[in-house]
SERO-4910 file (N, C-alpha, C, O; in steps of 0.05 Angstrom, whole numbers):
BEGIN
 pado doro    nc1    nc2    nc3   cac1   cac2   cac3    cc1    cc2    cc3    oc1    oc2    oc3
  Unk    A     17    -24      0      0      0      0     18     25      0     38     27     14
  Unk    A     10     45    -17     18     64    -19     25     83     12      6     87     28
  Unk    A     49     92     16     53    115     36     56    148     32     72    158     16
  Unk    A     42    161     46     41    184     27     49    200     62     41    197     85
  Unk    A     71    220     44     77    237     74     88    265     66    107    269     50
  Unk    A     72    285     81     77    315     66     86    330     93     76    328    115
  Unk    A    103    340     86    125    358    101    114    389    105    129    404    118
  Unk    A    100    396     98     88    422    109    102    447    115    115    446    136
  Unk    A    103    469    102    122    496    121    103    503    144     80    496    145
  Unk    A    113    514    160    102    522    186     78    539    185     76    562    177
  Unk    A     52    512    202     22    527    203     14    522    225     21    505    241
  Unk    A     -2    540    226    -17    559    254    -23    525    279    -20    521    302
  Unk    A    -32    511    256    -38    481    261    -27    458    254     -5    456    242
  Unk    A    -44    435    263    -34    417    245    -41    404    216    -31    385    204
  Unk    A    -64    423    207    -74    428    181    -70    454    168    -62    456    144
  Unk    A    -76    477    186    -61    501    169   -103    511    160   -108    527    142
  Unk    A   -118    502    172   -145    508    172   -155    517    193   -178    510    195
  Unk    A   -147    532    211   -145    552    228   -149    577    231   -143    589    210
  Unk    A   -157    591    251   -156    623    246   -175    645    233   -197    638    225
  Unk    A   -170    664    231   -192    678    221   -198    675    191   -221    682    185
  Unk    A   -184    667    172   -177    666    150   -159    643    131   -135    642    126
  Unk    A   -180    625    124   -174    598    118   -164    593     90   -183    597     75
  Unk    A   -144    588     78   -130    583     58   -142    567     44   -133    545     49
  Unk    A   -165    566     22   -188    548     10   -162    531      9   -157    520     31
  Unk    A   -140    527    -16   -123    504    -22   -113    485      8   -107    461      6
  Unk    A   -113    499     33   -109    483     55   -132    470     65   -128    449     75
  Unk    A   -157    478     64   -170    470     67   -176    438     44   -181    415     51
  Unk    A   -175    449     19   -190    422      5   -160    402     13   -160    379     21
  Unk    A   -143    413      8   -124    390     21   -130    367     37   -131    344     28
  Unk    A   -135    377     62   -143    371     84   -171    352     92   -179    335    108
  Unk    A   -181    371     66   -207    350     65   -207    326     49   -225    309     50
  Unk    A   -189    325     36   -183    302     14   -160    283     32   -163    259     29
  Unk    A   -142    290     46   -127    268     59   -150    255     86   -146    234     98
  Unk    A   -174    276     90   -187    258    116   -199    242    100   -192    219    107
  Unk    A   -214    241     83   -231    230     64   -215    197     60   -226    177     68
  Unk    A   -179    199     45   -172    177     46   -167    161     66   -175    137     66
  Unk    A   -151    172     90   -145    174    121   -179    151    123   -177    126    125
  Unk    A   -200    162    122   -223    148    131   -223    122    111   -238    104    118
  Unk    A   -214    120     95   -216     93     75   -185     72     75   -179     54     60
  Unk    A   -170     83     99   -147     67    111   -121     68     99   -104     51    101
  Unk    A   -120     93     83    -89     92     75    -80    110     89    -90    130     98
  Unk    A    -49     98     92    -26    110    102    -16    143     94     -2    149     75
  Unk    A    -23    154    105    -11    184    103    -10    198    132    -27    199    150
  Unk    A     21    209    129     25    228    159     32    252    145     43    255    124
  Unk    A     22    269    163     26    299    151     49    317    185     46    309    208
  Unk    A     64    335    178     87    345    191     83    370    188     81    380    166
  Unk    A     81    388    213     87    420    208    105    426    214    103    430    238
  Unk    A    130    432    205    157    447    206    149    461    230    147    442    246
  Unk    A    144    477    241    133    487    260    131    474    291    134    486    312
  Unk    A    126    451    288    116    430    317    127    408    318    127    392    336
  Unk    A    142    405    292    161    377    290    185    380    273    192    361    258
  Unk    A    199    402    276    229    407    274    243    386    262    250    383    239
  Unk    A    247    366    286    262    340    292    258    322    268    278    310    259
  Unk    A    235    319    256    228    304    231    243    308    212    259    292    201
  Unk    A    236    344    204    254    344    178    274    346    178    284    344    156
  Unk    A    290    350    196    326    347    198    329    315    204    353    310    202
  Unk    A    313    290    211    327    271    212    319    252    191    329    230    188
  Unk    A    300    264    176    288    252    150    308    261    126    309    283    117
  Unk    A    326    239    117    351    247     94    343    262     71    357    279     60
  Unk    A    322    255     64    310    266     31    304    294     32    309    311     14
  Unk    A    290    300     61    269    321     73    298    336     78    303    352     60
  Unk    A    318    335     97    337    349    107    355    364     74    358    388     70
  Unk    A    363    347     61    376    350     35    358    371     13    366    392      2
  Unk    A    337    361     12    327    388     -2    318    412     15    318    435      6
  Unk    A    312    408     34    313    432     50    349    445     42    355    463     26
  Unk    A    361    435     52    386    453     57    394    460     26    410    479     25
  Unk    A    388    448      0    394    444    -23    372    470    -32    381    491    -41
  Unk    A    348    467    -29    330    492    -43    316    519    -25    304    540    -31
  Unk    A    325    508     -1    306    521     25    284    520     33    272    500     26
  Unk    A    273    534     46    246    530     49    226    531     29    204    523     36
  Unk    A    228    538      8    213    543    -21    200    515    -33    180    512    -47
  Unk    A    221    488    -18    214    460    -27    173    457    -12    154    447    -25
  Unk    A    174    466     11    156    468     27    127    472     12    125    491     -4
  Unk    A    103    455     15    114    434     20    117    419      6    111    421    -18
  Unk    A    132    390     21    149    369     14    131    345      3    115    336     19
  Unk    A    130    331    -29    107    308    -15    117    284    -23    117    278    -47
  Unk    A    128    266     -3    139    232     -2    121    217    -16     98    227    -12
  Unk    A    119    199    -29    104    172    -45    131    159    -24    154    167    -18
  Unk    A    114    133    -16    129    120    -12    175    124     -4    195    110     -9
  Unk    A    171    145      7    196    159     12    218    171    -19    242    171    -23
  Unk    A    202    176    -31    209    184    -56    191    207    -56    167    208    -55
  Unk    A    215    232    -56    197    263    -61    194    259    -87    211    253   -104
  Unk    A    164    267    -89    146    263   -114    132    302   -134    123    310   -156
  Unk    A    142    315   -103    129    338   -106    137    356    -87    134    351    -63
  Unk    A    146    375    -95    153    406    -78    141    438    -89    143    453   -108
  Unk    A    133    437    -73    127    478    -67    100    474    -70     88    495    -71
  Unk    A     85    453    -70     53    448    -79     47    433    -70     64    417    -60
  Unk    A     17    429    -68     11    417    -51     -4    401    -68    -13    415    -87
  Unk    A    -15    364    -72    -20    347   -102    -46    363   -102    -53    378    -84
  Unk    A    -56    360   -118    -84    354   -128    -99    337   -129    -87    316   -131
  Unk    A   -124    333   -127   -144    322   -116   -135    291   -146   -134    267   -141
  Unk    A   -133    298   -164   -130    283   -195   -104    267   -179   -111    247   -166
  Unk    A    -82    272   -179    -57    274   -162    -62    244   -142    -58    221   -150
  Unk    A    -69    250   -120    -74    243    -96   -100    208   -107   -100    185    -98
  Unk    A   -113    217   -122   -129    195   -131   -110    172   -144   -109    149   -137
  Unk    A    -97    185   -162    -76    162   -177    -59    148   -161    -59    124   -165
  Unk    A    -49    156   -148    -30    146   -123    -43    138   -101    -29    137    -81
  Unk    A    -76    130    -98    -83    113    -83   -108     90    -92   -124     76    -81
  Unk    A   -102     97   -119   -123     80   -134   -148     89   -138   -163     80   -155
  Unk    A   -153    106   -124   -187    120   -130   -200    134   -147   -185    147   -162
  Unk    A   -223    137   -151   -235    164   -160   -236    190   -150   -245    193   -128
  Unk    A   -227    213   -165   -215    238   -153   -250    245   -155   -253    270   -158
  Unk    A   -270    235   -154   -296    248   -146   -301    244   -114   -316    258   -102
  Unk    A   -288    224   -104   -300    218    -72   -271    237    -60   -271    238    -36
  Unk    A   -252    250    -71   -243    271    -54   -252    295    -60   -239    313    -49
  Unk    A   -275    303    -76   -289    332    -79   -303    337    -50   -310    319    -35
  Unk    A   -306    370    -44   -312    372    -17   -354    370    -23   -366    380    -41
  Unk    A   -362    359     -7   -394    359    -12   -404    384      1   -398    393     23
  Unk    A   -427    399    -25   -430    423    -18   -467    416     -5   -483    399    -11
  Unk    A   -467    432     10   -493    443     24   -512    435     11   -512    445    -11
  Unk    A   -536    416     16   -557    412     -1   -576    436     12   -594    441     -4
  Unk    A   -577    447     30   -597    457     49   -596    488     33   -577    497     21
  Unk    A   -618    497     35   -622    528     25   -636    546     44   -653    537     60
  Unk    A   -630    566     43   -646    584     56   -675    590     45   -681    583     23
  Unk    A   -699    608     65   -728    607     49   -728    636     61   -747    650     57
***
């Protein structure tokens, strides 16, 4: 089974969906790794911020950091193979690399209306 692990630059949280003012792209992120997260694949997510220690003892993660700087941020591992830097995948992305349909990571909008 696929391992998927994203290195994060430093957020408010541990999603970065926080605060007065929510980053839509952090958000659908977030909603697409709980989505797989709930269907049992492997993914850990890291905020530079609260877990320091990770990316300096993670070889791949340490090396491009010190190689591109923080600009790599974030970082995203397949299976410990950086697959992707400075972005964050896409919902299309994230489907291929766990076998799915990139329709069950769309966020479900509001059926309810106002009268």
């Amino acid at each position: 089974m696929a391992k998927l692990e994203i290195f994060d630059p430093a957020l408010c949280c541990a999603t970065g969906v926080c605060g007065p003012s929510v980053d839509p792209e952090l958000a659908r992120v977030a909603s697409a790794l709980f989505i797989l997260e709930g269907k049992g694949f492997s993914i850990k997510r890291y905020n530079l911020g609260n877990e320091p220690d990770v990316y300096v003892n993670n070889p791949t993660v340490s090396k491009l950091l010190n190689e591109k700087g923080p600009d790599v941020l974030p970082l995203i591992l397949l299976n410990g193979k950086a697959i992707k830097e400075g972005i964050y995948p896409t919902n299309e992305e994230l489907a291929s690399w766990f076998g799915v349909n990139a329709a069950i990571l769309e966020a479900k909008k509001s059926s309810s209306s106002l009268l």
